[in-house]
C-alpha positions in Angstrom: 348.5 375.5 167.1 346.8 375.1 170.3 348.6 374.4 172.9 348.0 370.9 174.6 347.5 370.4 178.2 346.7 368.2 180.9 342.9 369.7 180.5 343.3 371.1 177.4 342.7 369.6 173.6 341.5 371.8 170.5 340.4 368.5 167.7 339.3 368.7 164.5 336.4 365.7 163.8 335.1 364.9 161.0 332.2 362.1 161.1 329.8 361.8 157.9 327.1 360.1 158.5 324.1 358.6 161.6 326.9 355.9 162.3 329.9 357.8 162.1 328.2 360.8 164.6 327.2 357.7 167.0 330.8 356.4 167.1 332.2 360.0 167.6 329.7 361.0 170.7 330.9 358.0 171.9 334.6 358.7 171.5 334.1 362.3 172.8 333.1 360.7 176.1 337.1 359.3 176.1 338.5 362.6 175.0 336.6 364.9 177.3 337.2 362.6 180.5 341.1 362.9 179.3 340.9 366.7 178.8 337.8 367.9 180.6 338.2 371.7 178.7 338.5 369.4 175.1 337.8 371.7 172.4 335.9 369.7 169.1 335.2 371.2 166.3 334.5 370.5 162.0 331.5 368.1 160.7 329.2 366.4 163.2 325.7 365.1 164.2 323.4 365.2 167.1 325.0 362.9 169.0 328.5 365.1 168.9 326.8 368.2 169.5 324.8 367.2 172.3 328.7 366.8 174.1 329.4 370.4 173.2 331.1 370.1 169.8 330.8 372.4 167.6 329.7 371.7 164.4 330.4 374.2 161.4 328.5 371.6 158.9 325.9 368.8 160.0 327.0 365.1 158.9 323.6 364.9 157.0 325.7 367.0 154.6 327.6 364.0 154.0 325.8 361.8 153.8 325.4 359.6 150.9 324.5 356.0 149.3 325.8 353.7 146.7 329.7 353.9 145.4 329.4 355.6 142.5 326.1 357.4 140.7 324.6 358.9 144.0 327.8 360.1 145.1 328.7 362.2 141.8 325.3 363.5 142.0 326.2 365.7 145.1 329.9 365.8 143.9 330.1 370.0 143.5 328.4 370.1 147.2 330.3 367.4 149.1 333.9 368.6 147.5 333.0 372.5 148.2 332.8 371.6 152.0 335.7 369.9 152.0 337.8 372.5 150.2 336.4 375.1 152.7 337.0 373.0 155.7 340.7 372.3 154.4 341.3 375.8 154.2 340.0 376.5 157.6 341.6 373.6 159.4 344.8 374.7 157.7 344.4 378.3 159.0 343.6 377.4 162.9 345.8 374.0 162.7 344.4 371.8 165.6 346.2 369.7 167.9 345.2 366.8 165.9 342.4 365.7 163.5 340.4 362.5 163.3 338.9 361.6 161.0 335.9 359.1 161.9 334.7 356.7 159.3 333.9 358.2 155.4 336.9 357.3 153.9 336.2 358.7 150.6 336.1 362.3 152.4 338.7 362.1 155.4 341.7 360.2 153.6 342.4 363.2 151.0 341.8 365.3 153.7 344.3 363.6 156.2 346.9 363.7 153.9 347.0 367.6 153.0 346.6 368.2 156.8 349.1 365.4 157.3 351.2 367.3 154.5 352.0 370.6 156.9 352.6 368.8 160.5 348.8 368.5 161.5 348.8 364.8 163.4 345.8 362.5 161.4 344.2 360.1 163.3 341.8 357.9 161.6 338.9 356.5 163.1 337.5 352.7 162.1 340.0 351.3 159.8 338.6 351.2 156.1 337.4 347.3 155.3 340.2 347.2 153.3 339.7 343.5 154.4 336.2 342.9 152.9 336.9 345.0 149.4 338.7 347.9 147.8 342.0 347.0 149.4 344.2 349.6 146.8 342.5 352.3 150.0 345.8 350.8 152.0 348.2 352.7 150.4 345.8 355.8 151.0 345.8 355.0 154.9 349.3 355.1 155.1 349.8 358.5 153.1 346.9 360.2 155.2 346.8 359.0 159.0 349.9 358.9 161.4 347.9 356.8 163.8 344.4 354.0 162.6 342.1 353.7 166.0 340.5 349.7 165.1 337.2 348.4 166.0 338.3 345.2 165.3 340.4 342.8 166.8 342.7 341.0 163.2 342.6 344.7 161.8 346.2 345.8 163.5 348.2 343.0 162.3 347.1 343.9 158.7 348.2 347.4 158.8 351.4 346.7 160.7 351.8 344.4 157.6 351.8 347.5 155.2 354.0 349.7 157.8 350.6 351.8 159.1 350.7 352.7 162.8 347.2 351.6 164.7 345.3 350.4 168.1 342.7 348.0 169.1 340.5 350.2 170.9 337.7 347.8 170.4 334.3 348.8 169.1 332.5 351.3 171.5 329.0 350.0 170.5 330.0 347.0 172.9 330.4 349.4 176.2 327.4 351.2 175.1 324.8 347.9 174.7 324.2 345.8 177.9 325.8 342.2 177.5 322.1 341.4 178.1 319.3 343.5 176.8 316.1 344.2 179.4 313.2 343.1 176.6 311.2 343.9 178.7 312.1 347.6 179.6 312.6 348.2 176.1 308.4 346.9 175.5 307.5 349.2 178.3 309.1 352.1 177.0 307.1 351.5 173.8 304.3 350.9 174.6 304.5 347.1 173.4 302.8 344.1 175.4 305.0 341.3 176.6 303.2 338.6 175.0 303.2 339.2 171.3 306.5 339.1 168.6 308.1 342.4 167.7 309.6 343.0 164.3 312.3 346.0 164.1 312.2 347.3 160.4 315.7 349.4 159.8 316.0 350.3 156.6 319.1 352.8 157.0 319.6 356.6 157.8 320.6 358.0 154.7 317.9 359.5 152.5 318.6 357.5 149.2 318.3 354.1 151.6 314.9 355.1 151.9 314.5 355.4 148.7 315.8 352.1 147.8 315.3 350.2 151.1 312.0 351.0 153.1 309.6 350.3 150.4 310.9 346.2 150.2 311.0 346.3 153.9 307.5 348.0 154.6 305.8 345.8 152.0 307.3 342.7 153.5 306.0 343.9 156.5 302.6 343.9 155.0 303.2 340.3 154.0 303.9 339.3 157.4 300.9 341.6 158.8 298.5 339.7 157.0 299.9 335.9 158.0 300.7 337.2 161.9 297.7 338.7 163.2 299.5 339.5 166.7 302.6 340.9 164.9 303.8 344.5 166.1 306.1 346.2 163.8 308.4 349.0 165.0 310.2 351.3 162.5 313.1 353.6 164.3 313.5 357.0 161.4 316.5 359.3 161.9 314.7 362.8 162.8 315.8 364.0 158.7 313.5 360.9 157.2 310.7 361.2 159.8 308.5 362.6 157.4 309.5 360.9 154.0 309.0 357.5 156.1 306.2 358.6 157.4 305.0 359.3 153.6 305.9 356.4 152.3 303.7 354.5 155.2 300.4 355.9 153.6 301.3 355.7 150.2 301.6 351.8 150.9 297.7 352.1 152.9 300.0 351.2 156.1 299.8 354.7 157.8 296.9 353.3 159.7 297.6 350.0 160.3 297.8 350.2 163.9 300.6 348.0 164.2 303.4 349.7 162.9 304.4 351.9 164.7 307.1 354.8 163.5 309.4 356.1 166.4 311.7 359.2 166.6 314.4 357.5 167.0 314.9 354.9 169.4 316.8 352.2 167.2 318.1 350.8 170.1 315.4 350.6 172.0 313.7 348.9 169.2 316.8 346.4 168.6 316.2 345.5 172.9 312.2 345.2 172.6 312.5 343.4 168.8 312.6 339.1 168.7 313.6 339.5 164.9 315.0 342.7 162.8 315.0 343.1 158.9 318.0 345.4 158.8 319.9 347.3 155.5 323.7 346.5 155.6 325.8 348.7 157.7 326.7 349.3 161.2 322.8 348.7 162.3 323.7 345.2 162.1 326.8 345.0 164.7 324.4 347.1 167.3 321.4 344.0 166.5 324.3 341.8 167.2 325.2 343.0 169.8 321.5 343.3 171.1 321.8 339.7 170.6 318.8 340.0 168.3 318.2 337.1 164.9 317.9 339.5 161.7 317.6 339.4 158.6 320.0 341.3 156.2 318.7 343.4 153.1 320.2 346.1 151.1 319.7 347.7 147.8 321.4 350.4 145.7 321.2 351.6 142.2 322.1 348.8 139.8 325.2 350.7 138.7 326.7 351.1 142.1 326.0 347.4 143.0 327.7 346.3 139.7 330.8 348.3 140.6 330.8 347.6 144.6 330.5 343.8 143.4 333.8 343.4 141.8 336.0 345.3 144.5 334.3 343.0 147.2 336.7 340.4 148.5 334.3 337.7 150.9 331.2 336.2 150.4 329.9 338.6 153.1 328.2 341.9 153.4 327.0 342.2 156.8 329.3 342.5 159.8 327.9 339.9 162.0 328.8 337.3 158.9 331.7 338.9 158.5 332.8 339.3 161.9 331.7 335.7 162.3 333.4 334.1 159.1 329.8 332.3 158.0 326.4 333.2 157.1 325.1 333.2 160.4 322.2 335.5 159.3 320.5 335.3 155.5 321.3 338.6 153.4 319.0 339.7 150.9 320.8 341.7 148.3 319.5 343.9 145.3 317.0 341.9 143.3 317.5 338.9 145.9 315.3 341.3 148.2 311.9 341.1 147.2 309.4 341.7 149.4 308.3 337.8 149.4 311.8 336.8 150.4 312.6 339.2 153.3 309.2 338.1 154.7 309.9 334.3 154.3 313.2 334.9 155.7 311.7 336.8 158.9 309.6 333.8 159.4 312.3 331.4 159.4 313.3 332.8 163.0 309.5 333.7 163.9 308.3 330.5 164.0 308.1 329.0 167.4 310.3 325.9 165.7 313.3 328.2 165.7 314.2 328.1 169.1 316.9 326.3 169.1 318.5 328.0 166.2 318.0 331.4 167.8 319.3 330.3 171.0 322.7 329.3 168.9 322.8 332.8 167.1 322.5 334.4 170.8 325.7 332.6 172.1 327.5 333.4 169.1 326.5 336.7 169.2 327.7 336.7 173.2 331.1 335.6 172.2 331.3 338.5 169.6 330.2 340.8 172.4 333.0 340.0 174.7 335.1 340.0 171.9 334.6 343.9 170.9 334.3 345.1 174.1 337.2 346.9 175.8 337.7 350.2 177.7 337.9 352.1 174.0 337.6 355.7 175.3 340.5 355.7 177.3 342.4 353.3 174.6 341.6 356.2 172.2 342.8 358.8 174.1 345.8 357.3 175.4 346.9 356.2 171.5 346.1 360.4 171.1 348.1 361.5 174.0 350.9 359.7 173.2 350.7 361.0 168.8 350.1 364.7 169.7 352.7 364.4 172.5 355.3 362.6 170.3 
């Protein structure tokens, strides 16, 4: 094992997806101010490896959609990687190993690591709190120590005997309690004086597949009603090209007013007045933009079916969950049609929305001040005191 120093780490990370390589960048920053010679290795994304970790397998590797039918479809891949990162990990035994978000991977692979001495954090507590709450008894077998993005998520572990910290969510240090629209316009290229629509229909490749078309050809809709409408589409450097397929297949690729972006979500979130967004972390980040959206998502019908009956509150997005009420509409599976996600976009277009906008924003300000907290150094400081124990 390596040895562990007042500027010296060696951590295994594992992060498995766009999301998951944003929070870890983020919690890197923490780490490496802790122990400026931190050494970070396993399975990670741009945003890791752009702080110096080193990735033996991209995230994109993990990456996957649905709960059941898309997953077993890359099975043979996803559990060969993680039998040869095991057996690696095992043979070089870090000081510790977090595991950041993708539950499904990092929990098995926690506890084996967990199983010979090698401290486990785990990073984001599973929503054991929205659906599949069984996963409990996996936490406690797999991490030593649960870092929490949100504030209630503590007191439910404790309740099951699982060690954690509310380290907040690091999205909340990262976004400005109040977003510079204009900045965001300039950078784009946008005028000041027209409504912005942010289309983000997810990072993984099978969200494209079952997300972008409902959102582009609601877009369409709204093109033809909104003649000043811009449209800005963020894509994920590996879906550039499939989205930028998929924009003249639909007769959109010369538009003019969409306008596809390497990139640059949040930049699009800050310059946006409205976002039609698929479920998943996307939507904390337009909350905390303080941005109205409208929530769609769609999977393959047999995945829906079986995510359905583990799910445990009315809620799919995080900002209705966070916020205990539909704040924002969702749009899910055959709920989504083109029609509706345009209608529902319109709801907070229209210039009679103000007011209701204006309510969202304060909400969303409260939920802001809620999540945010110093969570680098909380992370590291929960870490020091496991791998010191």
């Amino acid at each position: 094992m390596a040895d562990v120093t007042a500027q010296s780490l060696r951590v295994a990370m594992v992060a498995g997806e766009a999301s998951g390589d944003l929070l870890s960048g983020l919690l890197l920053d923490g780490l490496q101010q802790r122990w400026p010679q931190l050494q970070a290795v396993g399975i990670g994304g741009h945003a890791m490896q752009e702080r110096g970790f080193q990735a033996w397998y991209d995230s994109e590797r993990l990456a996957v959609h649905g709960y059941s039918l898309e997953v077993l479809l890359r099975l043979r891949d996803i559990l060969a990687i993680r039998k040869q990162l095991r057996q690696r990990l095992l043979q070089e035994r870090p000081s510790v190993f977090i595991g950041v978000d993708a539950p499904d991977f990092n929990l098995g692979l926690e506890r084996d690591l967990r199983t010979v001495g090698i401290k486990t954090v785990h990073f984001v507590c599973p929503s054991i709190w929205a659906w599949r709450p069984e996963r409990v008894h996996k936490i406690r077998s797999a991490a030593d120590h649960v870092l929490c993005l949100f504030p209630f998520e503590p007191k439910l572990l404790a309740q099951h005997g699982i060690a954690s910290t509310y380290v907040g969510h690091p999205l909340a240090q990262r976004i400005p309690m109040e977003p510079n629209r204009a900045a965001a316009r300039a950078a784009l290229g946008l005028p000041l004086d027209v409504q912005v629509l942010a289309l983000l229909p997810g990072s993984r490749r099978a969200e494209v597949q079952y997300i972008a078309r409902p959102f582009l050809q609601a877009a369409a809709l709204l093109l033809q009603d909104m003649p000043q409408l811009q449209v800005v589409l963020p894509a994920v450097p590996a879906l550039y090209e499939r989205l930028q397929a998929l924009l003249a297949e639909l007769g959109l690729a010369t538009q003019g007013r969409i306008h596809l972006l390497q990139g640059q979500s949040h930049t699009a979130l800050a310059a946006c007045d409205c976002t039609l967004i698929a479920s998943g972390t996307a939507t904390l980040e337009a909350a905390l933009y303080k941005r109205p959206m409208v929530i769609g998502y769609r999977m393959h019908p047999i995945s829906w079916r079986l995510m359905r009956r583990k799910q445990l509150q009315p809620w799919v997005g995080l900002p209705n969950i966070l916020c205990g009420d539909f704040v924002v509409p969702e749009l899910l599976q055959e709920q989504g049609t083109p029609q509706a996600l345009a209608q529902a976009v319109v709801q907070w277009l229209h210039p009679e929305a103000a007011l209701r906008v204006a309510q969202l924003q304060a909400r969303f300000t409260q939920l802001h001040a809620l999540l945010l907290r110093d969570t680098g150094t909380l992370a590291a400081q929960a870490i020091a005191e496991l791998v010191h124990a």
